[in-house]
C-alpha positions in Angstrom: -179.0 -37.5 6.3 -182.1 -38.4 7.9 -183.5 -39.8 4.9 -180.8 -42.1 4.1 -181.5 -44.2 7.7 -183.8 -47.1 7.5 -186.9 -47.4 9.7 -184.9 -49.8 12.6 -182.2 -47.1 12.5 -184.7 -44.2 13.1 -186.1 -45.7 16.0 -182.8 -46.2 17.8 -181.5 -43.0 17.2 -184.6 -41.4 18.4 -185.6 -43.8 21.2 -184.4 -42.8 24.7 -181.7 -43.9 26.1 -183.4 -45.9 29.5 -185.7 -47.9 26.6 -182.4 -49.2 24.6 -181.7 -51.7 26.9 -179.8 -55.1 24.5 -178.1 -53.8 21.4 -177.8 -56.4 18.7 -174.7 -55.8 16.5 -176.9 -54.5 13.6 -178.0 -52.2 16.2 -174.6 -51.1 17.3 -174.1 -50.4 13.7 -177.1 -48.5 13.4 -176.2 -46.3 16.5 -173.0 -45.6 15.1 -174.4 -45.2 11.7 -176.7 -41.8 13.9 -173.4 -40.2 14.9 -172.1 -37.1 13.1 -169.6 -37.7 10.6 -166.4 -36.2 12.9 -167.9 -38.6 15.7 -167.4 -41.4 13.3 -164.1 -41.1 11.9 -162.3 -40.1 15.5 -163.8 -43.6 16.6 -162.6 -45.3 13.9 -159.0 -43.3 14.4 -159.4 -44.5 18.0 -160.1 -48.4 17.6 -157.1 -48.5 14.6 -154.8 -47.0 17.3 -152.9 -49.1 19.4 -154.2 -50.2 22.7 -153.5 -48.2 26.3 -151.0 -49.9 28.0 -151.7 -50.9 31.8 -148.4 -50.9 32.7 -145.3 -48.5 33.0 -142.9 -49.6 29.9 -139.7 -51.2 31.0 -136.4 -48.8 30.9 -134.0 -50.3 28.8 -131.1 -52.6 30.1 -127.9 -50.1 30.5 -124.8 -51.6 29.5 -123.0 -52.2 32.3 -119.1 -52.2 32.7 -117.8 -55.3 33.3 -114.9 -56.1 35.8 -112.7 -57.2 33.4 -112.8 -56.3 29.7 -113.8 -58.8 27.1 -111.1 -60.5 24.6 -109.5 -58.6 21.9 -110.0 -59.8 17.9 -106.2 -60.2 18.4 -106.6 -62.0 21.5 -108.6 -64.4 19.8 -106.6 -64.6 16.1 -103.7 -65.4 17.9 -104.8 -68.4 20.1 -105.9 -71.9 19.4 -109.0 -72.8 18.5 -110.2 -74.2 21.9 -108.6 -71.3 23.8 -111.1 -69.4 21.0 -114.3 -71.0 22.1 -113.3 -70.7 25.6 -113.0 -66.2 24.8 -116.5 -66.5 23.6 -117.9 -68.5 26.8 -116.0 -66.3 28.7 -117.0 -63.2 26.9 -120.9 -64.2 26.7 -123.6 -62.9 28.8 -125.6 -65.7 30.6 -127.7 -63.4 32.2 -130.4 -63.2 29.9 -133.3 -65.3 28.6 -132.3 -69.1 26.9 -128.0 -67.8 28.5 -128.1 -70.8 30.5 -128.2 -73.5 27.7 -126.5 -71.0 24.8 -123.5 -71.5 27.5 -123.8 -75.0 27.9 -123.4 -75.4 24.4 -120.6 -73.0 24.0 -118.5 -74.9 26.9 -119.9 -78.7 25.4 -118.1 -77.2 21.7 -115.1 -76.0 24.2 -114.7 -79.6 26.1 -114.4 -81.5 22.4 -111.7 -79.3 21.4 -110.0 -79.5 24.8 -107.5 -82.6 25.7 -108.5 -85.0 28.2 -106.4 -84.0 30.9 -107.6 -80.5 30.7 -111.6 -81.7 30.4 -111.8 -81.8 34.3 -111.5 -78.3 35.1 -114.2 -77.5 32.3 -116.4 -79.2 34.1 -115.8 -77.5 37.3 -116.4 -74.5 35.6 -120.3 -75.4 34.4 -120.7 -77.4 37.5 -119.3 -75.6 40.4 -118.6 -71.9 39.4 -121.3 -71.5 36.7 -124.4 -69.2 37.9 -126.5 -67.7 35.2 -127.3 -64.3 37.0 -123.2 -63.8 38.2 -121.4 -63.9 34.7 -118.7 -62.7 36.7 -117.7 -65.7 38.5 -118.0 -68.2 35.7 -115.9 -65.5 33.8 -113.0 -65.1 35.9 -112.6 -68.8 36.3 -112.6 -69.3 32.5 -110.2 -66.1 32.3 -107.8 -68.3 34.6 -107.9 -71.2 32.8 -107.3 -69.3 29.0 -104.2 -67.4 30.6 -103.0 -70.8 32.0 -103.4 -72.8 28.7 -102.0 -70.1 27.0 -98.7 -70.2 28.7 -98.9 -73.9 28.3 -99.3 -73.8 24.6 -102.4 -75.1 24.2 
């Protein structure tokens, strides 16, 4: 194997250590080109493997049980379209990344659909009872209006 090197890569294999003091990357080659076969392939294993991690990986969300259950298919085949959109914005989880405006947009499609009497207490429910990290809150207010609207006929 010795005979295969080229003069540059014999003098850096067999140079000490304390004179080797800049490596070029064709030296860096050349040192790693000096290194048994086994030595070679477990670095290569080790660079193609994925990098340490620095940190503890995050546990995984558990599901928690909500206080009140979320709307049945039949709940929701057997109501009005508004009272529909209003199950999904009261059955969606705000507490998570972009929830904010995905709820927004389901109450905005929810407020088109609703009469103009009945636009006020929408509004209260994004503007006064709506906290992102509660879903709770904004739930059971939305859960109030549904039941009501549903006696009403809406």
């Amino acid at each position: 194997m010795l005979e295969a090197k080229t003069e540059s890569q014999r003098q850096i294999c067999d140079a000490p250590p304390d004179e080797i003091s800049v490596l070029s990357p064709s030296d860096i080659e050349s040192v790693e080109a000096c290194r048994p076969p086994h030595q070679q392939a477990a670095r290569a294993r080790k660079a193609k493997a994925e990098p340490k991690q620095l940190q503890r990986p995050i546990k995984a969300a558990k599901a928690k049980a909500s206080s009140c259950p979320k709307f049945s298919r039949r709940d929701r085949e057997d109501s009005s379209e508004l009272l529909t959109k209003l199950m999904d914005a009261a059955d969606f989880n705000s507490n998570q990344q972009g929830g904010t405006e995905r709820f927004k947009v389901l109450m905005a499609e929810a407020k088109k659909l609703a009469p103009v009497e009945k636009r006020a207490a929408l509004e209260e429910v994004v503007h006064k009872n709506f906290l992102a990290k509660t879903p709770g809150r904004h739930r059971e207010c939305l859960r109030k209006i549904i039941t009501e609207w549903k006696a009403e006929g809406l």
